[in-house]
C-alpha positions as CSV (number, residue, x, y, z in Angstrom):
1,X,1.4,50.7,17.0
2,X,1.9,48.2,19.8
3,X,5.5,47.6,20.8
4,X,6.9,43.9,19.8
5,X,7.9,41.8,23.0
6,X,11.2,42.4,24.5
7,X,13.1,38.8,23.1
8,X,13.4,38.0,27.0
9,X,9.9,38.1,27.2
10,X,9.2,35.9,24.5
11,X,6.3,33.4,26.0
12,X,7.9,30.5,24.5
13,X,11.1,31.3,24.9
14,X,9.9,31.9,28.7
15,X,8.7,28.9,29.3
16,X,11.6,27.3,27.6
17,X,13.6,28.7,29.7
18,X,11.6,27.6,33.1
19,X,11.6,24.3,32.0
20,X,15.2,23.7,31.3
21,X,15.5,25.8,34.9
22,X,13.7,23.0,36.8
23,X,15.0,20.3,35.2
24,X,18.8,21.9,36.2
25,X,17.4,21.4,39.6
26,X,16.6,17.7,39.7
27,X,20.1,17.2,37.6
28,X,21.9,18.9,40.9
29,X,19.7,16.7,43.4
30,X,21.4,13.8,41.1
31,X,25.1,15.2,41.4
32,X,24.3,15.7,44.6
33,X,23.8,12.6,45.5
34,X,26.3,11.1,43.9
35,X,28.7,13.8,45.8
36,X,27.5,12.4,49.0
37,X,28.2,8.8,47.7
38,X,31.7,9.6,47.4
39,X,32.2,11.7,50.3
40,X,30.2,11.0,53.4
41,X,27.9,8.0,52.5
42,X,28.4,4.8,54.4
43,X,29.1,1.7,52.4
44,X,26.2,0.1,53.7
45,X,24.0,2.7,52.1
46,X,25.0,1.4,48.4
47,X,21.9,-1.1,47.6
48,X,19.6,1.9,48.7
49,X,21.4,5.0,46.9
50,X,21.2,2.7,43.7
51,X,17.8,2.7,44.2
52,X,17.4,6.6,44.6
53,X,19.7,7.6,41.8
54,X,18.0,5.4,38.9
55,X,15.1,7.1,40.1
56,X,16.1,10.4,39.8
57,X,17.7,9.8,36.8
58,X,14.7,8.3,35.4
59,X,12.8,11.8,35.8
60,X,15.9,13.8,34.6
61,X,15.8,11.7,31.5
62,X,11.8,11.9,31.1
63,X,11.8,15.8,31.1
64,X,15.0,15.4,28.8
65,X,13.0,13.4,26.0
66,X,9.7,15.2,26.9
67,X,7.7,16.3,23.5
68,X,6.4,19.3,25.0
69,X,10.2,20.2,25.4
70,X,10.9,19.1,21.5
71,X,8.0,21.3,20.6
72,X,9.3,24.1,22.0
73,X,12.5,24.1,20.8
74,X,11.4,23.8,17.2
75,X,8.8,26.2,17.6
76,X,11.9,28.8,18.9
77,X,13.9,27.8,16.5
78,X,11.5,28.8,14.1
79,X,11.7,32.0,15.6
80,X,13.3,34.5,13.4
81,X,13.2,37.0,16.0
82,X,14.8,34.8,18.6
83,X,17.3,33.2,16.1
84,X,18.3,36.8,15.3
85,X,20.0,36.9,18.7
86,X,23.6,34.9,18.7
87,X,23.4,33.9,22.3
88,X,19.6,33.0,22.0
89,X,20.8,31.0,19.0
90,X,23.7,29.4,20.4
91,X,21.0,28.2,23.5
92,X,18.6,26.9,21.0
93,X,21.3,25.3,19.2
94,X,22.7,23.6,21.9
95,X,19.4,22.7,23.6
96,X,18.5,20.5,20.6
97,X,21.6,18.8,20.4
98,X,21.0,17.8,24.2
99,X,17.2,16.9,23.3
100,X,18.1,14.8,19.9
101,X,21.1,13.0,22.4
102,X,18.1,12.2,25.0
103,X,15.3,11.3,23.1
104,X,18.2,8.2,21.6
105,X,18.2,6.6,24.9
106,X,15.8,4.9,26.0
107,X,14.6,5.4,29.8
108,X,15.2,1.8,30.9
109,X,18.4,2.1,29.7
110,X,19.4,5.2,31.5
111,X,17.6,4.0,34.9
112,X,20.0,0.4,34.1
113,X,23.1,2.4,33.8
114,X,22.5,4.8,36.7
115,X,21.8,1.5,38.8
116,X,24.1,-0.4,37.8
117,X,27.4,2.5,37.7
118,X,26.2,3.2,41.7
119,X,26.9,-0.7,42.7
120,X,30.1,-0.7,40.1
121,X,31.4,2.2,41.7
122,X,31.4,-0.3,45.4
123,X,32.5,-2.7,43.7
124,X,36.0,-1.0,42.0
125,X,37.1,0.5,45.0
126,X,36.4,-3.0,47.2
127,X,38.6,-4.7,44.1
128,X,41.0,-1.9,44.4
129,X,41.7,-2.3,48.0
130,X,42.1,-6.2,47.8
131,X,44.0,-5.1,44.1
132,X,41.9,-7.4,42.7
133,X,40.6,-7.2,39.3
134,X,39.2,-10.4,39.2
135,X,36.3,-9.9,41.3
136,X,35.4,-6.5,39.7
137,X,35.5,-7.9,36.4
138,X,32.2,-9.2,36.1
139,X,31.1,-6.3,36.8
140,X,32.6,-3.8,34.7
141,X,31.9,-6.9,31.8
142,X,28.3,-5.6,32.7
143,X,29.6,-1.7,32.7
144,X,30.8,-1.9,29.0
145,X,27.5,-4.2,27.9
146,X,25.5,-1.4,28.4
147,X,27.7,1.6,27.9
148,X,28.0,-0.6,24.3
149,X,23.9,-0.2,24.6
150,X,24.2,3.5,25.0
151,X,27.0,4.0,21.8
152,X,24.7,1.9,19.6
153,X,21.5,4.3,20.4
154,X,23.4,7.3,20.2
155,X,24.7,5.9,16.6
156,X,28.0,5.9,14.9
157,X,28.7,9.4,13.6
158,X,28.8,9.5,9.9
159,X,33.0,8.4,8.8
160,X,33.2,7.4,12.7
161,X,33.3,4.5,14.6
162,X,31.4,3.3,17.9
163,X,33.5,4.9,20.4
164,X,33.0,8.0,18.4
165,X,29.4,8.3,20.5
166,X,30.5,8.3,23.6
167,X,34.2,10.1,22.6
168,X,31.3,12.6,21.2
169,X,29.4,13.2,24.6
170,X,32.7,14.7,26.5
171,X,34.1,16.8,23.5
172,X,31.4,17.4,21.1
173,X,32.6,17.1,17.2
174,X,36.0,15.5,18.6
175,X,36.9,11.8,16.8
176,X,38.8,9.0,17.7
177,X,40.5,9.4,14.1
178,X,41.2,12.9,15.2
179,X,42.7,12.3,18.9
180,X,45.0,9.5,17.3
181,X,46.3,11.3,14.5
182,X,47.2,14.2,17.9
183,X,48.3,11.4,19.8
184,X,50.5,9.6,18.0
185,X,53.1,12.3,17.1
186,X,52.4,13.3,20.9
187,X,54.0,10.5,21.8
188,X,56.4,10.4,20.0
189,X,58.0,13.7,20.5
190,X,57.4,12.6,25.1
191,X,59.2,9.7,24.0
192,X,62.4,11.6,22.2
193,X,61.9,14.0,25.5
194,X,62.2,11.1,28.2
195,X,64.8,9.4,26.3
196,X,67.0,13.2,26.2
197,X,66.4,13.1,30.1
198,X,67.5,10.3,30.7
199,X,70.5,10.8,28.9
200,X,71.0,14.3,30.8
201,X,72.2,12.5,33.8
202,X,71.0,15.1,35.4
203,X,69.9,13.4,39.2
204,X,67.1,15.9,40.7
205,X,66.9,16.0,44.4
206,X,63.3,15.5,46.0
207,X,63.9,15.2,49.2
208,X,61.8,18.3,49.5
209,X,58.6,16.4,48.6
210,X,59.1,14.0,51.7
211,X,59.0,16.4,54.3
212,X,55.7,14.9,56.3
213,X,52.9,17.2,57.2
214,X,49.6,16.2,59.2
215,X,46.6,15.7,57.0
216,X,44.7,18.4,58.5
217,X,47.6,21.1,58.5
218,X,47.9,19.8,54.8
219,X,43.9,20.6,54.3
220,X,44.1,24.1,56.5
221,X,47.0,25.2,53.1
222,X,45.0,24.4,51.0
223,X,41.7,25.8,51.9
224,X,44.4,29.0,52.4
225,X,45.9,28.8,48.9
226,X,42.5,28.4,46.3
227,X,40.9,31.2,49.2
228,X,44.1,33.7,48.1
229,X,43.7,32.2,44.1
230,X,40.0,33.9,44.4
231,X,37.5,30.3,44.9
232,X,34.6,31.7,46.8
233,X,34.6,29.4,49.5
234,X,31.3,31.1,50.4
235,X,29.9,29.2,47.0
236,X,31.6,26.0,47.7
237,X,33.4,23.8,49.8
238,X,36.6,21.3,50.1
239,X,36.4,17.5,51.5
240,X,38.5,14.3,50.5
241,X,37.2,11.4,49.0
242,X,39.0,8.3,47.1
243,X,39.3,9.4,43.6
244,X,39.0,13.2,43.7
245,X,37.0,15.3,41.6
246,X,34.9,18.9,41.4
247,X,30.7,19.3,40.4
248,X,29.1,22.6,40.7
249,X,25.6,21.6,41.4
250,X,24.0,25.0,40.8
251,X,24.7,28.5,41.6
252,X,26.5,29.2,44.7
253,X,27.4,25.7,45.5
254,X,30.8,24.3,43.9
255,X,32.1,21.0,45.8
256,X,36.0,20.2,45.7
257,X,37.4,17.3,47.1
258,X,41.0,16.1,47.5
259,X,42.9,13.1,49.3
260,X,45.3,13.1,51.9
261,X,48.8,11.6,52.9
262,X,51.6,12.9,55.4
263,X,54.5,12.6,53.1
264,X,54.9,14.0,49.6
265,X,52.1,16.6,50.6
266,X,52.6,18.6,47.0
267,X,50.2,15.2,45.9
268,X,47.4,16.7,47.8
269,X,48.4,20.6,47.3
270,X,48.4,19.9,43.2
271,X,45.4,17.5,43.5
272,X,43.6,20.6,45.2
273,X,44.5,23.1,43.0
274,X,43.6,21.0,40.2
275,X,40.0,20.5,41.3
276,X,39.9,24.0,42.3
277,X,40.6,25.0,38.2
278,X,37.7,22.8,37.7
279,X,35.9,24.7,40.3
280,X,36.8,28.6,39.4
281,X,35.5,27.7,35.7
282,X,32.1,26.5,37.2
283,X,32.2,29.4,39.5
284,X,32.7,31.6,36.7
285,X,30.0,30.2,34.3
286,X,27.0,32.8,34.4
287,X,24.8,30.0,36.6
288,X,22.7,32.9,38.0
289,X,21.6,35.2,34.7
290,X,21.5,31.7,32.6
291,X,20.0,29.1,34.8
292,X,20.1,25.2,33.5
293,X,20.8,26.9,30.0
294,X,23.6,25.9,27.7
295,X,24.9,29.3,28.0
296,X,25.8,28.5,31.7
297,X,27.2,24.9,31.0
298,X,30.8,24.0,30.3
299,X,31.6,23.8,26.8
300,X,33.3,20.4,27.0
301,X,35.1,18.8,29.2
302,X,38.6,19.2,27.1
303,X,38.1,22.9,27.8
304,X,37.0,22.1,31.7
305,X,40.2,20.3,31.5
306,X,42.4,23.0,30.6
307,X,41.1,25.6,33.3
308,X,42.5,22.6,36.1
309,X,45.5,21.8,34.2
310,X,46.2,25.3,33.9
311,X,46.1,26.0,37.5
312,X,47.8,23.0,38.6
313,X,50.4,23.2,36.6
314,X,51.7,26.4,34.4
315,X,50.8,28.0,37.5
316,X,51.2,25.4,40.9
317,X,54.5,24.5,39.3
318,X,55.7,27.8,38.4
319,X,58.8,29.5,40.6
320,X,56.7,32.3,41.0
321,X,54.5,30.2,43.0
322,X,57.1,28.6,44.7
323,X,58.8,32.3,46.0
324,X,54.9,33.3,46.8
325,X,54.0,30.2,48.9
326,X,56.7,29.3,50.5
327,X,57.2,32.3,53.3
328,X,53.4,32.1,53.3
329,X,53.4,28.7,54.5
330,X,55.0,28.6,57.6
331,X,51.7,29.8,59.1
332,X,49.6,26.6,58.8
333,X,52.7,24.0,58.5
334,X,54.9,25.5,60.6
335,X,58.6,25.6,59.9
336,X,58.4,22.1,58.0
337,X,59.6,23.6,54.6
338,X,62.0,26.5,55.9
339,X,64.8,24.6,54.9
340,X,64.5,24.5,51.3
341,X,63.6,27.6,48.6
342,X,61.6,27.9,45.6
343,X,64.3,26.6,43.3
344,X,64.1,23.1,45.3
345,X,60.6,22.9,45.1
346,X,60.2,24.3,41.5
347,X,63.3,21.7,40.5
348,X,61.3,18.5,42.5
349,X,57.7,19.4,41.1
350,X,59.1,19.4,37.3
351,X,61.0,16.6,37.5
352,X,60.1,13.9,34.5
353,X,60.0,10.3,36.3
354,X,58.0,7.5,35.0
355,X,54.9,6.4,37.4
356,X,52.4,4.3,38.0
357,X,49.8,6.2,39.3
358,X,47.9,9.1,36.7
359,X,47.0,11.3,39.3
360,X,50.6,11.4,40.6
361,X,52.3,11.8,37.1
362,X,54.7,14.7,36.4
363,X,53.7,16.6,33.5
364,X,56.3,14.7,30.8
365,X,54.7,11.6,30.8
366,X,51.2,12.2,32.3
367,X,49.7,12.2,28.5
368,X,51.6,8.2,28.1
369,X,48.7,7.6,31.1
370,X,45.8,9.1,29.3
371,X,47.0,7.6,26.0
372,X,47.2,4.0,27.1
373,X,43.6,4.3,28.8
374,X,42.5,5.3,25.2
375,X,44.0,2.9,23.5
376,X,42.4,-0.1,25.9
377,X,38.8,1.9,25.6
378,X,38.8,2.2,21.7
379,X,40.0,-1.2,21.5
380,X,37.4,-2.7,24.1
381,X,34.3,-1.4,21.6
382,X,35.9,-2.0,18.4
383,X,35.9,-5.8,20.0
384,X,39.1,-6.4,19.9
385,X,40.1,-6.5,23.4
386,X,37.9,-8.2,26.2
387,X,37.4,-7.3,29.7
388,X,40.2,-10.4,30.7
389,X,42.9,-9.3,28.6
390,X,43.0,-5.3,30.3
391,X,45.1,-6.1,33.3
392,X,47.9,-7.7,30.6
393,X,47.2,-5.1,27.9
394,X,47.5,-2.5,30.4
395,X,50.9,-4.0,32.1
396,X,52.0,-4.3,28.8
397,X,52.0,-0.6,27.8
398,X,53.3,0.6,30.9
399,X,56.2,-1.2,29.8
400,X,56.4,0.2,26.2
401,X,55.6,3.5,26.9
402,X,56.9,4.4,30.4
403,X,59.5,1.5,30.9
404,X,57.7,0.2,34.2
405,X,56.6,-2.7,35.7
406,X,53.5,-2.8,36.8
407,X,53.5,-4.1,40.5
408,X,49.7,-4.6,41.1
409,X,46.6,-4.1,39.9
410,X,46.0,-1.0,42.4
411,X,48.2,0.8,40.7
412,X,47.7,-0.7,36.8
413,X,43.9,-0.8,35.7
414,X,42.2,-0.3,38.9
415,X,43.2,3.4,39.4
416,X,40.9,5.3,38.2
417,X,37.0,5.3,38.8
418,X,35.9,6.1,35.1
419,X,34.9,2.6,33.9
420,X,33.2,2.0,37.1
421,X,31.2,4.9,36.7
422,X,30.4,4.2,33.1
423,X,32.6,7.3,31.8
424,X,33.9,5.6,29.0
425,X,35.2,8.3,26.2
426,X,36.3,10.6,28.8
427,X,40.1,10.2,29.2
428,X,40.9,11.8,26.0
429,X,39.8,14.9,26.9
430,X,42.7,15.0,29.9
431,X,45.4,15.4,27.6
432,X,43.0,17.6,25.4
433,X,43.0,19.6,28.1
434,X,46.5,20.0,28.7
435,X,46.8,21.1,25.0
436,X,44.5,23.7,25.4
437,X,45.8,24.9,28.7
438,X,49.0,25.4,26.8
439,X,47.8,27.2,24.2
440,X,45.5,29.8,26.7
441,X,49.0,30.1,28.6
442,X,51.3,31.6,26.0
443,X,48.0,33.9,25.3
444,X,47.5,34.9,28.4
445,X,51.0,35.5,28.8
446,X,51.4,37.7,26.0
447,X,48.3,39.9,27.2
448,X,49.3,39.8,30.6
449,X,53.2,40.6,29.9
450,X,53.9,40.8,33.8
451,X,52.0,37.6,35.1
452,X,55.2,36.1,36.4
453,X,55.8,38.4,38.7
454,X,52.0,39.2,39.8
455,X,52.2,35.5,40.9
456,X,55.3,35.8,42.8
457,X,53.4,38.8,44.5
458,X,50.5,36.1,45.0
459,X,47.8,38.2,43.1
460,X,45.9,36.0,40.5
461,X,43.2,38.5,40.3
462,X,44.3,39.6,36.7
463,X,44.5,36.3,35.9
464,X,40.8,34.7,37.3
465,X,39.6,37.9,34.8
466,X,41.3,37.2,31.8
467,X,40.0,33.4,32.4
468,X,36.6,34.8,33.3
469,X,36.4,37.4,30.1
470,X,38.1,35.1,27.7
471,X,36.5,31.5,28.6
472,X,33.8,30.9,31.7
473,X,31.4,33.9,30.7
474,X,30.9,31.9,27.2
475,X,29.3,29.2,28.7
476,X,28.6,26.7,25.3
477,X,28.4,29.8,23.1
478,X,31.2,28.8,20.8
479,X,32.3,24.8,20.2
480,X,35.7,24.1,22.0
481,X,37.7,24.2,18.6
482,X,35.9,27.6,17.6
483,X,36.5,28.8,21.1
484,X,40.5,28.2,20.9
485,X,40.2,30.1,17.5
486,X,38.7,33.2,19.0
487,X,40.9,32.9,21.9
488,X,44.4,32.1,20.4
489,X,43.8,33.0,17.1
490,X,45.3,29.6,16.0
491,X,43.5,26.1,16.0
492,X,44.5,23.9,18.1
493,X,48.3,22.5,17.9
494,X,50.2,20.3,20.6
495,X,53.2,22.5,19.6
496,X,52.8,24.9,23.0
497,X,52.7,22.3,25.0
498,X,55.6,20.4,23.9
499,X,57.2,24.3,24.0
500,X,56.4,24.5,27.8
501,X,57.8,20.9,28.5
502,X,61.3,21.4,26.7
503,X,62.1,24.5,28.8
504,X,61.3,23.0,31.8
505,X,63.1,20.0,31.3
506,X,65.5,22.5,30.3
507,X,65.7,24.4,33.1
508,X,65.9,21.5,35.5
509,X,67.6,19.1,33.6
510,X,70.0,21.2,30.7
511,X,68.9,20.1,28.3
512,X,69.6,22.5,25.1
């Protein structure tokens, strides 16, 4: 009797498999241009780079929608021996909801978008400079056109609403309904937090923040730091940009970048350990046994989210970390921060201070930021906000919310470099993130009883494992909300997160 064919060797599974493989390739050549772009490109290069990445997007998007690839898939899924398998079934699954995604759009459309996001993208951070929103609105008018384009292919999802396609692209399954009826309570209970702060009288010193260190001493700590938290700088590498940000681009090549200023260097310490979160989870998806497959792909961006939060935060802002860094540092910054100890540094970094600036936000009020984006987004495609009325809309929440005035349009609605990109339904999924982060952190605690004090020690190895074991080797196995299940036991709840903020303020403010 002749021996059935190992499932690996399956010949259309095989070919499946070599296809996605090579079309993962061209995808990277795209990040990878749009990497240089933010990095090293000079600004005369726009008109050309425009050019070359609607191009290669075009191709990306005609091996997306090919049939041949639609045949294959059905004929796997078809497969019972293949189906059998969970992860070969979780691949298959996932592979057609890419391929039904793709085959919505059409290819004009995606070349347009990939055009016209590249010249946008120039455009914002010339506006940004001059803080004028004026001159970029025209073209993020032409952004939102055909982003609008895009939702309406894609299709409302059945009891959603139009945002609810792209919303759906970021955090699969995840609704506007759904992220409202999280955020609103969410707010509330920052709100009743910043309002108990305030009333604390409790005045935090910060002068630790302003000690000044040189840009490249700043870069040298924290090439140091995510070495010792176990980034394999042999796989990647660290370089400042505008707006930073993290892309693994293939196996053994993870990019970070960061930004730069000689006072309050924790800015570019937590910015770095925040992309580097981003960067252990893509250095920890199986890219090499799984290559271009959804097995080896980030399950959404909520749960990318959480790995950088995670790091930046219920770790960067930890006293542990503090007592671990701190003698450490002297080596690359010299006797700048001798003068203070971890209680002055763990005090400053958890203070809760209105700001203008998301990237800059303490963790208390950096959901208000990502809420207010929402709120302008959702209302921009329901049509009842236009392009004119952001800078006033946004002023006027900063106000509500956070109690500020907003100076200038460099630090209001200009900030970030989402819309210019075209990544419109993405900001939810940074407080999403923090949720989850939360949630993973009173796990992990309770598995890894002793974590405080491994940190203190500076060993994060037990920690990069658990993450590894319990999250980055599942690649898009499970759905983020199914994943949290299996993970936590629980679904997911804002209540750990609002338990970690209370005792910190706690702790640095007294509050009961």
């Amino acid at each position: 009797m002749t021996k059935p064919p190992a499932r690996a060797e399956h010949p259309r599974y095989t070919e499946l498999r070599e296809y996605v493989r090579k079309t993962s390739l061209l995808e990277g050549m795209s990040r990878l241009l749009s990497w240089d772009q933010e990095v090293y490109m000079p600004p005369a290069a726009y008109p050309m780079r425009s050019d070359q990445t609607a191009v290669i997007v075009g191709l990306v998007h005609e091996r997306h929608t090919s049939p041949r690839l639609g045949e294959l898939i059905q004929q796997c899924l078809a497969d019972t021996e293949l189906t059998g398998d969970p992860a070969i079934a979780a691949n298959l699954r996932e592979l057609k909801r890419d391929y039904d995604l793709a085959t919505k759009l059409p290819g004009d459309l995606v070349e347009e978008l990939a055009k016209t996001t590249t010249l946008a993208q120039q455009a914002w951070k010339s506006a940004r400079e001059r803080s004028d929103f004026a001159s970029f609105a025209p073209m993020l008018e032409k952004v939102l056109t055909l982003t609008g384009r895009k939702a309406d292919c894609l299709g409302v999802p059945a009891g959603g609403e139009r945002y609810d396609a792209l919303l759906d692209l970021y955090e699969p399954e995840m609704r506007a309904s759904q992220v409202e009826a999280t955020f609103t309570p969410l707010r509330r209970s920052l709100t009743t937090l910043l309002e108990e702060v305030r009333a604390s009288g409790t005045k935090v010193s910060t002068k630790c923040l302003d000690v000044e260190i040189e840009p490249d001493r700043q870069h040298a700590l924290g090439l140091w730091v995510i070495r010792q938290m176990g980034f394999d700088l042999d796989a990647g590498r660290l370089d400042t940009t505008t707006h930073p940000f993290c892309d693994g681009f293939g196996p053994g090549d993870t990019r970070l970048t960061t930004r730069y200023r000689e006072s309050r260097f924790t800015d570019a310490l937590y910015g770095t350990l925040h992309e580097m979160g981003h960067g252990l989870y893509e250095q920890g998806l199986p890219k090499a046994t799984h290559p271009g497959q959804p097995l080896a792909e980030a399950v959404s961006l909520g749960i990318h989210e959480s790995q950088s939060r995670m790091w930046e935060n219920f770790v960067g802002r930890s006293k542990s970390f503090w007592k671990w860094l701190l003698p450490k540092s002297r080596k690359h910054v010299g006797k700048a921060l001798s003068k203070y100890d971890a209680k002055d540094f763990f005090a400053a970094t958890n203070t809760i201070r209105p700001s203008f600036i998301r990237v800059e936000a303490d963790e208390g009020t950096y959901n208000m930021h990502v809420m207010i984006r929402f709120e302008i987004e959702r209302a921009l495609f329901s049509g009842s906000m236009t392009v004119k009325q952001i800078p006033k809309e946004w002023n006027d929440r900063y106000h509500a919310y956070l109690g500020l005035k907003v100076p200038d349009a460099a630090r209001g609605c200009l900030q970030d470099v989402h819309w210019s990109a075209g990544l419109i339904g993405y900001f939810p999924t940074y407080t999403l993130g923090n949720l989850y982060a939360a949630q993973f952190w009173e796990k992990v605690n309770q598995d890894i009883p002793d974590l405080s004090a491994q940190v203190a020690k500076g060993d994060f190895a037990q920690l990069k494992a658990w993450l590894v074991k319990n999250i980055h080797r599942h690649g898009r196995r499970f759905r983020a909300a199914e994943l949290c299940t299996r993970v936590t036991g629980a679904p997911l709840s804002a209540e750990p997160l609002l338990r970690h903020l209370r005792k910190k303020a706690a702790q640095v403010y007294g509050l009961k």
